[in-house]
ROZANU-451661 format. One line per 4 residues: number of its first residue (from 0); their letters; for each residue x, y, z of C-alpha. Coordinates in steps of 0.02 Angstrom, whole numbers, plus 50000, padded with zeros to 5 digits. Example, Ala and Ser with C-alpha at 12.3 -4.5 7.8 and 13.67 -1.06 7.14 Angstrom:
BEGIN
0 = as = 50615/49775/50390 | 50684/49947/50357 .
! end
This chain:
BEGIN
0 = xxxx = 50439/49523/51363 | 50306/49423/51235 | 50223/49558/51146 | 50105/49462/51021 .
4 = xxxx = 50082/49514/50844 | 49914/49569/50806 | 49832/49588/50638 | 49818/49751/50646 .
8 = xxxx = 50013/49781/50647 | 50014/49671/50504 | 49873/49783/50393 | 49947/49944/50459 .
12 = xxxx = 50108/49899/50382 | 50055/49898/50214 | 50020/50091/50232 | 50200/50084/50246 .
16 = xxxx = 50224/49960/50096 | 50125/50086/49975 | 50221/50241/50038 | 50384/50141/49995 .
20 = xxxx = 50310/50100/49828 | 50264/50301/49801 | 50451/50337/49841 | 50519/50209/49721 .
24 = xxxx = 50399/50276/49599 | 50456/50443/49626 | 50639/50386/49586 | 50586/50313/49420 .
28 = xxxx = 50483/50445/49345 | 50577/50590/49394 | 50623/50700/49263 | 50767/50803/49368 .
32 = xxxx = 50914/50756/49446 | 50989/50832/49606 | 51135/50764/49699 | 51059/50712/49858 .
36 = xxxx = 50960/50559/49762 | 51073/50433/49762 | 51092/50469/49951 | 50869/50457/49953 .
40 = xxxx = 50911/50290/49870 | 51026/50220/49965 | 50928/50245/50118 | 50743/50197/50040 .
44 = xxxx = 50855/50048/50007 | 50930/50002/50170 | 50752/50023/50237 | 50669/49912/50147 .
48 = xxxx = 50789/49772/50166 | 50765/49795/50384 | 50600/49832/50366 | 50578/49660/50271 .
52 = xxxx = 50665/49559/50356 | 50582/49625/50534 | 50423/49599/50452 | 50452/49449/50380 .
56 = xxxx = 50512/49404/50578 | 50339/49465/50633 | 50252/49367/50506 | 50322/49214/50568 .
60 = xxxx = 50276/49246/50739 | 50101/49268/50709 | 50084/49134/50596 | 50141/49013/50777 .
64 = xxxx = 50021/49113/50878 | 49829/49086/50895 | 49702/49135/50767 | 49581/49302/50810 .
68 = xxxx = 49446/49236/50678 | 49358/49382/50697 | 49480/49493/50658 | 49508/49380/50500 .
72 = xxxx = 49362/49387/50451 | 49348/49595/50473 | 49496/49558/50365 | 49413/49488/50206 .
76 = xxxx = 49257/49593/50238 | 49385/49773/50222 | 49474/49676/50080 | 49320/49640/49975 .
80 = xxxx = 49247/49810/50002 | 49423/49874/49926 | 49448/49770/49789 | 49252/49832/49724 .
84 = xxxx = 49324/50017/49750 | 49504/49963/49672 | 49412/49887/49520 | 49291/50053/49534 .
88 = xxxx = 49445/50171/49518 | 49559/50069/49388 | 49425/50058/49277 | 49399/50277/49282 .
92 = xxxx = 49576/50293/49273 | 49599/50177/49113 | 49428/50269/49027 | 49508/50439/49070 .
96 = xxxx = 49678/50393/49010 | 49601/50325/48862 | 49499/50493/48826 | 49633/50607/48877 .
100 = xxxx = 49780/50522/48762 | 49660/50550/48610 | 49617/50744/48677 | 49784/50812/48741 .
104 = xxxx = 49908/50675/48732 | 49944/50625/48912 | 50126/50575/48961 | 50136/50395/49031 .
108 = xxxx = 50215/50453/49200 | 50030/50530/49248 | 49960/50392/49233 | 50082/50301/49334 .
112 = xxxx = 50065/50447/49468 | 49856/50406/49455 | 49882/50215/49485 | 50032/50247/49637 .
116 = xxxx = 49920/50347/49714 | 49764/50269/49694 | 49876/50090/49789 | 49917/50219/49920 .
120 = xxxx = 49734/50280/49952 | 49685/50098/49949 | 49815/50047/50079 | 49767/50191/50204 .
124 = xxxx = 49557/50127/50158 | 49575/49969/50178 | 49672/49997/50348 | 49533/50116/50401 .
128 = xxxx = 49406/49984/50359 | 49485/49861/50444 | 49515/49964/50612 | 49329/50012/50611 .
132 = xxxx = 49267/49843/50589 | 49385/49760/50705 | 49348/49907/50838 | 49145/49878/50821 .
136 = xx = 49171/49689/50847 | 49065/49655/50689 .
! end
């Protein structure tokens, strides 16, 4: 059975991207150590590698299929509504970082939590954004 590959598989998957990019995160700046990790990482890592490679597949596919221009379009409108809010929030976190590392001396892996996370909300905006506008037909 054809099943085409829309664009909004493609934007949901980034969701799935930022989640993957929290866990690695997670692995790095973790100050513990129990011994089911290496079992976490082997299977963070094994699921990556399919989940590239399938998207990678899917990628190709839509790239022979026929353009939705509205839906790209919707596309770059979501997209430059998040990079004013990613540009909005980078710039609070760096003047709060700055403040706080003169008033209490904040550890490095906070602010590595506050910029994970803040690619993680983006990811699940930006997917919102682009589900409303594709939805409303604007």
């Amino acid at each position: 059975m054809h099943k085409p590959v829309s664009l909004k598989e493609l934007v949901g998957t980034q969701i799935i991207f930022a989640i993957m990019l929290v866990s690695c995160y997670w692995m790095w700046a973790r100050t513990d150590w129990q011994d089911w990790y290496p079992i976490w990482q082997c299977v963070l890592g094994w699921f990556l590698f399919v989940f590239f490679i399938l998207l990678w597949l899917r990628m190709e596919k839509y790239k022979k299929e026929s353009v939705d221009e509205l839906a790209e379009r919707n596309l770059k409108r979501a997209d430059s509504i998040c990079l004013k809010i990613i540009v909005a929030a980078m710039t609070v976190i760096a003047w709060a970082c700055a403040i706080m590392g003169h008033i209490h001396n904040l550890d490095t892996a906070v602010i590595g939590w506050a910029i994970v996370l803040c690619i993680l909300a983006l990811a699940v905006i930006r997917t919102i954004l682009f589900f409303l506008f594709d939805s409303r037909g604007l």
